[in-house]
N, C-alpha and C positions, 0 to 999 in steps of 0.2 A: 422606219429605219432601213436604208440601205441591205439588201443582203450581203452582199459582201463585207459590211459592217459586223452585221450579226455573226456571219461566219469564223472572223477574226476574234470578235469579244468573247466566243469559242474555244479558240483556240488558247486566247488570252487566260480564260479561265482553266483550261485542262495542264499551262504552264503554272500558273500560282501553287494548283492541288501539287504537281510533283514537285514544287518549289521549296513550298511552307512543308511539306512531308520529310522532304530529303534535310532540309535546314534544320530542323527540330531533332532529329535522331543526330546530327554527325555536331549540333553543340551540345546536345547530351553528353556524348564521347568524348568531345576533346575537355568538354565543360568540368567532366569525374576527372578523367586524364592531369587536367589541368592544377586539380585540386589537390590529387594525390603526388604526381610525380614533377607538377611545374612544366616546362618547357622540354618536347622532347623533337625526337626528330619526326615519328609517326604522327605527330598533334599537327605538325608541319604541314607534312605529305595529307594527310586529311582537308587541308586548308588549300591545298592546290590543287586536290581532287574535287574540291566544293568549287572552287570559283572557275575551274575548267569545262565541270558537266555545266555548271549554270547556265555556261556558253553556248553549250552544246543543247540545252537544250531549249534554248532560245532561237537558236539555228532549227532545229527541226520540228519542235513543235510549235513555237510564234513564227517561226519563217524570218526570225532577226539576224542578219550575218554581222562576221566581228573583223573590224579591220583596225591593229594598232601597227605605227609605225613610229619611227624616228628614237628604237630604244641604245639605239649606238651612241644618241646623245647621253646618256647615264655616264655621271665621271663614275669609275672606282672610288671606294670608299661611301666614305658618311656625306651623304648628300638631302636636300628637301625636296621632291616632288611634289613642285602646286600647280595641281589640277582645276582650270574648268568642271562643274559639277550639275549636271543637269538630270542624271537620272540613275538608278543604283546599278545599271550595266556599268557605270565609270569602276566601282570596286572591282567589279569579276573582272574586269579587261585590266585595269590597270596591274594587278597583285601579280601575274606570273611574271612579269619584266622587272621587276624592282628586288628580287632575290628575297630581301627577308626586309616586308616591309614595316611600320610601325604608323598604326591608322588612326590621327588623331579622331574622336569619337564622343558623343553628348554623353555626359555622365548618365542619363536616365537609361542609355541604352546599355550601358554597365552593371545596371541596377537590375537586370532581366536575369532572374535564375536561367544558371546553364550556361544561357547567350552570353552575361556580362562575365561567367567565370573562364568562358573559352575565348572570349577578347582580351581578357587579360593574359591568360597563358600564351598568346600569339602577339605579344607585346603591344598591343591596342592601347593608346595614352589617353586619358581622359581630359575631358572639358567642362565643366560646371559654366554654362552661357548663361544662367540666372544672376552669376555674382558680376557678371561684367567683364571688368580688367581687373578685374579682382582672381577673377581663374587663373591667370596668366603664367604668375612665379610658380605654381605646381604644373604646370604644361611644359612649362620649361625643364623642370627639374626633371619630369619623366621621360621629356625628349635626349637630354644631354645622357641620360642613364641607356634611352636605347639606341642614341647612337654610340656610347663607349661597348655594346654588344653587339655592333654592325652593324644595325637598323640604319633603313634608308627611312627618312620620316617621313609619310602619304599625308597632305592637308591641302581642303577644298578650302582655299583663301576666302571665300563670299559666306563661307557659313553654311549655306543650306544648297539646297537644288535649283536651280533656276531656269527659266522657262527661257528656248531657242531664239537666241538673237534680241532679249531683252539687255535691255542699260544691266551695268556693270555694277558691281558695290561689294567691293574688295575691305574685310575688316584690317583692324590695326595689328594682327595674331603671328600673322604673317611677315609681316616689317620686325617684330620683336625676333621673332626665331631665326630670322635672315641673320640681324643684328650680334644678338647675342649668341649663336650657335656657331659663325665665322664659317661657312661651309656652303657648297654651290648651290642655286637654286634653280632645278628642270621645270619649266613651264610644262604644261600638257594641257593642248586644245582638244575639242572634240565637238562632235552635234548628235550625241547621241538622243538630245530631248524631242529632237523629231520626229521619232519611233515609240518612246517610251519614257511619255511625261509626268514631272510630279505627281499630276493629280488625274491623271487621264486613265478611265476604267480599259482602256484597249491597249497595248501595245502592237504597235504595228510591224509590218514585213518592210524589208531594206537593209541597208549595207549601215552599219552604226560606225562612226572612225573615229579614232584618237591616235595624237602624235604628239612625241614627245619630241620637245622643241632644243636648241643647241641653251647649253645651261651659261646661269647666269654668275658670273663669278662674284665672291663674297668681297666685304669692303667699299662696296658701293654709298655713297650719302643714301640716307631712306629714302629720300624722295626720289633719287634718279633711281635706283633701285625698284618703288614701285611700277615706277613711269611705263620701264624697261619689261615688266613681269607683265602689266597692265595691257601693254600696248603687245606682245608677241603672242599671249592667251588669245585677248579679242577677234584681230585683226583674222587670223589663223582661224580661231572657233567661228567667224562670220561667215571668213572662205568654204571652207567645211560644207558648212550649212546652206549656205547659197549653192554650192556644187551638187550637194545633194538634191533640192529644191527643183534644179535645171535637168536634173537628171530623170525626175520625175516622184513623186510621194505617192504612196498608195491611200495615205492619209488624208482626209479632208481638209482644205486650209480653210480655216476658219477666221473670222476680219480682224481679230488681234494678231493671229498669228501672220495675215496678207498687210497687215501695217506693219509690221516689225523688217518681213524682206522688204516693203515696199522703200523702207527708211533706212534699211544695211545697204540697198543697190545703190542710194543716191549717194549716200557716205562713200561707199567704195568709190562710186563713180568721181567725187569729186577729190578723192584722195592720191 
């Protein structure tokens, strides 16, 4: 193994320890908080002290810097934020730009003493992805409740995390809440997964970005609507990520990952 590898998986590891340390104690607090007094201001400020050091200390101790842009796009008001989702830097970067967000979230992670009591004191809306489209009408019902509380609603349209410059696969969750909620929809591109992937024991050193995209106004047919969210996420998250790529990785490119650019260049190129 590379030393410089080893050096990184290092680093990687002495970020988790203060990671999984600092995260356990502060949903302890807001988790008791949460129970006794519900929704407060200091459960807040704790929630954007958490996802600020994360940054921070992703910055100095992985060597990950954070670059989010394009939050001018944010209408005022009740709006949806759907994010590209490739690695759990998308929550800490995304959550200070959206004021007071509402994070759709897999019921099991709800189900986590503490964890799931301080997601819900921070208006966290749950998902049951076992029942299918069967979750659906309660997603809904928790969304419409946190935007009449001025919740911006945070949802990774694909469902889970996806690896850099893979094919697309956008659920139906999405098109419902465009639909039935009547309110703009912010794209957010980013390539943060080439730093710090799903499943990758290292997190690596570089510049991570996300950019929130000009929003997309409600009323649209579903399908020109997806077309439109579909097409400003990718195109942008390829850009990203090829900029990053040219720019240089400290990362090893591995032949899944040198066929995914090799196949965004030609796409770009012929597009």
């Amino acid at each position: 193994m590379p030393v410089k590898t080893v050096i990184q998986a290092i680093r990687t590891a002495l970020f988790y320890v203060v990671f999984i340390g600092q995260t356990a104690v502060i949903a302890i607090v807001i988790g008791i908080i949460g129970l006794i007094a519900g929704r407060t201001r200091f459960t807040w400020a704790l929630a954007r002290y958490w996802c600020w050091s994360n940054l921070q200390f992703l910055r100095f101790i992985a060597g990950l810097k954070t670059d989010v842009s394009g939050a001018e796009n944010i209408p005022p008001g009740g709006c949806i934020i759907a994010s590209k989702h490739q690695s759990d830097w998308d929550v800490f970067a995304i959550f200070p730009h959206t004021i007071r967000p509402a994070y759709i979230v897999k019921k099991e992670l709800m189900n986590i003493p503490f964890f799931g009591w301080a997601a819900r004191s921070l208006d966290c809306i749950e998902i049951d992805r076992r029942k299918g489209a069967g979750a659906i009408p309660q997603m809904m019902r928790q969304a419409r409740e946190a935007l009449d509380r001025g919740c911006r609603i945070v949802i990774f349209p694909e469902g889970t995390r996806k690896a850099p410059l893979a094919p697309a696969d956008y659920r139906q969750g999405i098109v419902r809440m465009y639909t039935e909620l009547n309110v703009p929809v912010v794209p957010v591109a980013l390539n943060s997964g080439l730093f710090w992937g799903r499943n990758s024991l290292v997190i690596w050193p570089g510049l991570a970005q996300a950019e929130f995209l000009p929003a997309i106004e409600p009323g649209l047919a579903p399908d020109v609507f997806v077309e439109r969210m579909r097409t400003a996420i990718e195109v942008r998250s390829t850009q990203l990520s090829l900029d990053a790529v040219d720019s240089g990785l400290a990362r090893p490119i591995d032949a899944r990952l040198a066929e995914r650019i090799a196949v965004a260049r030609a796409t770009a190129s012929a597009s």
